[in-house]
BADO-950006 format. One record per residue (C-alpha): y, z, x; residue number from 1. Coordinates in Angstrom, 3 decimals. Layout:
N
SITE        y        z        x kolkol
SITE        Y        Z        X    NUM
...
***
This chain:
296
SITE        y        z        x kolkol
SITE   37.397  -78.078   39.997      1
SITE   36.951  -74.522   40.883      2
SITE   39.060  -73.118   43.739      3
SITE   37.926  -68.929   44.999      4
SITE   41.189  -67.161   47.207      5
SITE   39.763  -64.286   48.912      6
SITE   42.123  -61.951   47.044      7
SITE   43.730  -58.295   47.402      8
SITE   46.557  -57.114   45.100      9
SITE   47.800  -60.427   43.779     10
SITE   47.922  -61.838   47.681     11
SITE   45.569  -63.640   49.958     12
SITE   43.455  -61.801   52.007     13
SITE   43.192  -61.697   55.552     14
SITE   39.708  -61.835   56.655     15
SITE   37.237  -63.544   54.529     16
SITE   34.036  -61.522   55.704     17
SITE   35.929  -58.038   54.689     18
SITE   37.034  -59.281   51.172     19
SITE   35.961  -57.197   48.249     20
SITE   37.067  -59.751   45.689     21
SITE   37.928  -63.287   44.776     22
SITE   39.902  -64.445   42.154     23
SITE   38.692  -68.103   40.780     24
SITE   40.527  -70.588   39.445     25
SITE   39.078  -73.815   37.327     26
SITE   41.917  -76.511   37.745     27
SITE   42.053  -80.157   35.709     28
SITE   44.754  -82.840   36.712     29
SITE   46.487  -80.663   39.600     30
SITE   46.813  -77.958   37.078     31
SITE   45.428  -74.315   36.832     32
SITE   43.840  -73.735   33.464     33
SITE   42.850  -70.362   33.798     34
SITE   41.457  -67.717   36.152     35
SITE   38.849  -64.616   37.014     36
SITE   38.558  -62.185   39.513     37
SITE   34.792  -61.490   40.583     38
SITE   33.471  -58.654   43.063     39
SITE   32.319  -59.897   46.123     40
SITE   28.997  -57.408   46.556     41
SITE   30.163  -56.048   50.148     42
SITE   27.588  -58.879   51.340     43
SITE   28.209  -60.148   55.033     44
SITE   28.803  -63.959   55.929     45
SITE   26.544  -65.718   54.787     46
SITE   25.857  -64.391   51.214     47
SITE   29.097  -65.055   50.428     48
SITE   29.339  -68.637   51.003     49
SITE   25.963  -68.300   48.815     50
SITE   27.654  -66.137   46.296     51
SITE   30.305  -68.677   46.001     52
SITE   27.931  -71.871   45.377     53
SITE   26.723  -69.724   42.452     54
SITE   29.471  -69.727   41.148     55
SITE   29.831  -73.462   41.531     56
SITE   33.218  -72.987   43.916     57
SITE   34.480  -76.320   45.583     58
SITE   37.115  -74.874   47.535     59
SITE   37.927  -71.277   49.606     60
SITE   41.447  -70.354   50.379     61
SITE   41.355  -67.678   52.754     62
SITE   43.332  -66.099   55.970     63
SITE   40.875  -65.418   58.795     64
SITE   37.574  -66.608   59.091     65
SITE   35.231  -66.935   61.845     66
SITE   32.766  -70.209   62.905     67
SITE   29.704  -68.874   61.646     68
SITE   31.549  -67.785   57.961     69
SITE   33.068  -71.688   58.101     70
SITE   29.361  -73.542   58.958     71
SITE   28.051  -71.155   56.182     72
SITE   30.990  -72.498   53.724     73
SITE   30.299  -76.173   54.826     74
SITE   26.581  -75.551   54.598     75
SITE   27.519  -75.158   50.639     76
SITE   29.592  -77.844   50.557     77
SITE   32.725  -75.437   49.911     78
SITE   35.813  -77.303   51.241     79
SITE   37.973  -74.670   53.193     80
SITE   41.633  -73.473   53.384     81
SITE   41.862  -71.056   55.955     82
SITE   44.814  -69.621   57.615     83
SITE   46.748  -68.979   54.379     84
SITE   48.630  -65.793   53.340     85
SITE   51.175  -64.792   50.682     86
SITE   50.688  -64.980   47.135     87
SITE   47.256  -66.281   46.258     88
SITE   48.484  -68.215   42.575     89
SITE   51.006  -69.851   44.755     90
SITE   48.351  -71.081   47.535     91
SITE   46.377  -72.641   44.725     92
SITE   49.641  -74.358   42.950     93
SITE   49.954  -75.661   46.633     94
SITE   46.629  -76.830   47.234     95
SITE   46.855  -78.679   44.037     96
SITE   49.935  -80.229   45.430     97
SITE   48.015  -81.798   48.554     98
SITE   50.585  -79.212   50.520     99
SITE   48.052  -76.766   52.333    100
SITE   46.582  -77.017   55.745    101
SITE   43.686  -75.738   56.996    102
SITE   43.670  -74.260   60.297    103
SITE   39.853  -73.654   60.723    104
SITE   37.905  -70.936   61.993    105
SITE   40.670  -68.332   63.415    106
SITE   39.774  -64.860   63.306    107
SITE   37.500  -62.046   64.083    108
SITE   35.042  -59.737   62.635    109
SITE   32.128  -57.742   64.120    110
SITE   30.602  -60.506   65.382    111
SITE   33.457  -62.993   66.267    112
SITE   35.433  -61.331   68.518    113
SITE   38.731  -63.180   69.485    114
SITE   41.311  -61.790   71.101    115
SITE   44.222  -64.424   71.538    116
SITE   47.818  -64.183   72.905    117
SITE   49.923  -65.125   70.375    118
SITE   54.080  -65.455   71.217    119
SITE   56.954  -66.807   68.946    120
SITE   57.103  -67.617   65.196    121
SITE   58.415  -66.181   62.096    122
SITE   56.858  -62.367   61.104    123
SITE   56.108  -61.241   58.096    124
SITE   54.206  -58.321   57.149    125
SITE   50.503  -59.049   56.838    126
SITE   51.383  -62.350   56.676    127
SITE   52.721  -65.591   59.263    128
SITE   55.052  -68.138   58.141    129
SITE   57.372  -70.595   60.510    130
SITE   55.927  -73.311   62.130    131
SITE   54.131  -71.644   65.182    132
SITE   54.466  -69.835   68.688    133
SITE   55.375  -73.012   70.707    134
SITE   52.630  -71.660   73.170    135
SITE   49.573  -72.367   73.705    136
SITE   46.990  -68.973   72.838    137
SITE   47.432  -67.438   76.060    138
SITE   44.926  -64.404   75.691    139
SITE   42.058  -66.843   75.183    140
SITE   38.591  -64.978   73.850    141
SITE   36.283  -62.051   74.988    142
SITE   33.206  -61.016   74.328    143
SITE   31.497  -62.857   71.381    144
SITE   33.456  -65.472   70.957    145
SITE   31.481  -68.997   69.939    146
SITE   32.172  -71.498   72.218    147
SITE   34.635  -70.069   74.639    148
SITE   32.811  -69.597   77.240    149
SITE   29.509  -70.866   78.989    150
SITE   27.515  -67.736   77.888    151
SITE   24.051  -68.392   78.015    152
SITE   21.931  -69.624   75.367    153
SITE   20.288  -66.229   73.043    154
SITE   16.600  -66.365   73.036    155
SITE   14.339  -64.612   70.564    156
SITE   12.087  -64.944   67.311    157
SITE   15.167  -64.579   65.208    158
SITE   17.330  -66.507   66.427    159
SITE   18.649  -69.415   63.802    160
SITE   17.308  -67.203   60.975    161
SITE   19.175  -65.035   58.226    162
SITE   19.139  -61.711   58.993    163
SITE   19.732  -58.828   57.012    164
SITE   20.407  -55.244   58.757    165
SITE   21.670  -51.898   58.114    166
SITE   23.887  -50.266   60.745    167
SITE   26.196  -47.809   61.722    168
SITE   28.891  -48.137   64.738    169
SITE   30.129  -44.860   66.549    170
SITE   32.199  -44.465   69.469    171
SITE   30.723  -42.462   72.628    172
SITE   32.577  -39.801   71.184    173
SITE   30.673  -39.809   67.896    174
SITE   33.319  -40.871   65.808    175
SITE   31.755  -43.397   63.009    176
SITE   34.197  -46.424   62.694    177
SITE   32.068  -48.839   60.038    178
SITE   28.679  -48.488   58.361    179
SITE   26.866  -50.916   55.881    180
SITE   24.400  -47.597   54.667    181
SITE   28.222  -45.947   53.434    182
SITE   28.552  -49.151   51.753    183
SITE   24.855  -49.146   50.313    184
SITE   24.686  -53.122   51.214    185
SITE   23.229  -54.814   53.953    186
SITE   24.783  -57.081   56.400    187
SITE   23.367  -60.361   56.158    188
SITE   23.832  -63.075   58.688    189
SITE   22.645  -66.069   60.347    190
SITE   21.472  -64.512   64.360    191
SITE   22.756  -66.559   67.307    192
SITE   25.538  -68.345   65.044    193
SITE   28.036  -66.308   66.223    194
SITE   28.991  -64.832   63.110    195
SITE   28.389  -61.124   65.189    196
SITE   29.501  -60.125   68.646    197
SITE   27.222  -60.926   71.135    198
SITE   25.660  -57.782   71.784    199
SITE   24.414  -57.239   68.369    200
SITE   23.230  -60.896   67.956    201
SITE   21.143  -59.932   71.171    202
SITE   19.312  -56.664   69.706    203
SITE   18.377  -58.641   66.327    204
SITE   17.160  -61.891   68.229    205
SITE   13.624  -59.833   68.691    206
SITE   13.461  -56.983   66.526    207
SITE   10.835  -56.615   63.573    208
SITE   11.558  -55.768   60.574    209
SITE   11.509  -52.370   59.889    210
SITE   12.258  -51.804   63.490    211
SITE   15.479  -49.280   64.202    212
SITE   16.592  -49.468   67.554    213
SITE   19.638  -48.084   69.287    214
SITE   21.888  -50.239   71.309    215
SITE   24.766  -49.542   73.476    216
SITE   27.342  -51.661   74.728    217
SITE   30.040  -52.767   77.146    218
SITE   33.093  -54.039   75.691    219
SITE   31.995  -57.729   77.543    220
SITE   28.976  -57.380   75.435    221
SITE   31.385  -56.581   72.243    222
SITE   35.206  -57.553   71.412    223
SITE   35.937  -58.073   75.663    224
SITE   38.122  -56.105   77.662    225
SITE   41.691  -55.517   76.972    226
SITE   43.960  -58.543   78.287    227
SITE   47.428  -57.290   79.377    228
SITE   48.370  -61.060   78.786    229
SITE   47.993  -60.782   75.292    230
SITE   50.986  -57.864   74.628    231
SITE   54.611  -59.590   74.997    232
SITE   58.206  -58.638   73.903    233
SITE   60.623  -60.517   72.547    234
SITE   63.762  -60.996   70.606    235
SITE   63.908  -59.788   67.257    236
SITE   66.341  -62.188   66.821    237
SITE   63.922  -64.743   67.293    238
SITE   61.678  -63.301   65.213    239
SITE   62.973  -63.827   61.951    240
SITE   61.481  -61.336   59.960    241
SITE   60.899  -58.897   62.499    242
SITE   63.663  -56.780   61.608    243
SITE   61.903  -54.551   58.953    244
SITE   58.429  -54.264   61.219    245
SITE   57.727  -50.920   62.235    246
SITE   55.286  -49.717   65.381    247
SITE   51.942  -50.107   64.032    248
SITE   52.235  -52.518   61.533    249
SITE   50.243  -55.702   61.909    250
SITE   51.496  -59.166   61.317    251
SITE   50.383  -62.514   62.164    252
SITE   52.189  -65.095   64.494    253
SITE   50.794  -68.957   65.053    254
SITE   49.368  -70.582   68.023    255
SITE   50.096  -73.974   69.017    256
SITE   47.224  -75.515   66.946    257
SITE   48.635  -73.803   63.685    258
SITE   46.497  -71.164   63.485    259
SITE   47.128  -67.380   62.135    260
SITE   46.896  -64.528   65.555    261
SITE   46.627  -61.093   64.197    262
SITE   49.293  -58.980   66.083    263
SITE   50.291  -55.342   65.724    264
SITE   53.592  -54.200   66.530    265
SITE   53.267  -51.773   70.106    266
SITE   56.816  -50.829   70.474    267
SITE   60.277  -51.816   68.925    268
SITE   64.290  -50.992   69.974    269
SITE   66.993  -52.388   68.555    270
SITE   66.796  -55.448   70.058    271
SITE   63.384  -56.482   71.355    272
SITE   59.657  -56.235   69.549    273
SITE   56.345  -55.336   71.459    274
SITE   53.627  -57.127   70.232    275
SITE   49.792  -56.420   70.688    276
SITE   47.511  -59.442   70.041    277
SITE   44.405  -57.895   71.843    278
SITE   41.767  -57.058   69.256    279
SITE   41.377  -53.209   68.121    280
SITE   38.121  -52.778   69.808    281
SITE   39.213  -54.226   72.633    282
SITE   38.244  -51.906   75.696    283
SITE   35.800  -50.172   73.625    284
SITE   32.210  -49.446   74.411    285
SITE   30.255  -49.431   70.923    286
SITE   27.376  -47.726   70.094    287
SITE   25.189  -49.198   67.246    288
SITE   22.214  -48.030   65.349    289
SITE   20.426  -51.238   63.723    290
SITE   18.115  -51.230   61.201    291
SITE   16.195  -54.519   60.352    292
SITE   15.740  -54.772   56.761    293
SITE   14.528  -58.723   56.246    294
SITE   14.513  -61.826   58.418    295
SITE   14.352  -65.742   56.143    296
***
């Protein structure tokens, strides 16, 4: 059996779609026999669940990951173990042990844009542990979010095909936030599975390839608007690891289906924690130049 952790620095890392790395494992009778770590090619989605059936993987361990990443992974038949964090050896030693759960698709990246109102749990620092919020997700999702909400159906030539694109985000002020042409990879993805925000998906349903086009859009169109639901304080008391969080860190709490909520600490006194589980673009109107390099 070979088991891939999306990997950073010895931990598990948080968002599948952004990892630079995996480290592999080949395991025989519940037991780790040895272990690699291999690039992962700054590819986007879907040519990483592709880069992983190359490698002959039968099971991801990762934090985040969104639906279209996890229908990509299942597409391989690549069993997955998402919503995990700490130490990466230790998540495999536990898989082995029958002792990890997987929480399904539960984050956000350009295209999957969830932002979710976390509450109560255990901190740690780029991490969650405890057993959940005892809330439901009270922010529920904006913008591109699969499934949420009864946004109609994208149409276009594209749509249901892999697409691979060059781009480059700026705000309206100019200011360049992500590019795949500073990366000198693509961004490959499957258009209309929800893998990117909605926005996006809807300038690549029709576009030819070689065709650049400029886009601009509203934060409904993108990561939704800022929900004033989704930033609570509470008790760093009952926070148990909270004490050592400073404003601006990011942690992760649990909903009440288990799954990992990316929060960032707002505020802190010596008693109480403000916590931020809107998503950073939240708010934000984006402004995208798209190139289309391929459609299959």
């Amino acid at each position: 059996m070979k088991i891939a952790v999306a990997y950073e620095n010895g931990e598990v890392f948080r968002h599948f779609g952004h990892t630079q790395e995996f480290k592999v494992y080949e395991a025989e009778n519940g037991e780790i026999i040895s272990s690699e770590i291999i690039g992962a090619g700054g590819s986007g989605h879907g040519a990483l669940a592709s880069l992983l059936a190359g490698e002959s993987i039968n099971v991801l361990i990762c934090g985040g990951i969104g639906q279209g990443a996890e229908a990509a992974l299942s597409g391989q038949g690549i069993e997955l173990c998402a919503g995990v964090s700490g130490s990466a050896d230790e998540a495999v030693r536990a898989y082995l042990r029958g002792e990890l759960e997987n929480s399904g698709a539960n984050c956000d990246h350009h295209g999957e844009g969830h932002s979710c109102g976390a509450h109560e749990g255990d901190c740690e620092s780029g991490g969650c542990s405890g057993e959940g919020c005892g809330e439901d997700c009270g922010g529920g999702c904006e913008g591109g979010c699969p499934g949420c909400h009864a946004a109609p159906a994208l149409t276009g030539k594209n749509v249901g095909k892999t697409c691979r694109t060059h781009y480059r985000g700026t705000f309206n002020d100019g200011t360049q936030f992500d590019s795949s042409y500073d990366r000198g990879e693509p961004l490959e993805f499957v258009c209309g599975a929800g893998m990117m925000i909605r926005g996006f998906d809807a300038a690549v349903a029709d576009m030819e390839v070689g065709e650049i086009r400029q886009v601009h859009l509203m934060p409904s169109e993108a990561y939704g608007e800022k929900n004033p639901d989704a930033v609570f304080t509470a008790e760093i008391a009952r926070l148990p690891g909270s004490e050592e969080l400073q404003v601006g860190d990011q942690v992760y709490l649990r909903n009440a289906y288990g799954q990992p909520i990316p929060v960032k600490v707002a505020a802190k006194d010596d008693e109480t924690i403000t916590l931020d589980a809107n998503h950073e673009m939240a708010g934000k109107e984006l402004n995208f130049t798209i190139e289309l390099i391929e459609v299959r």
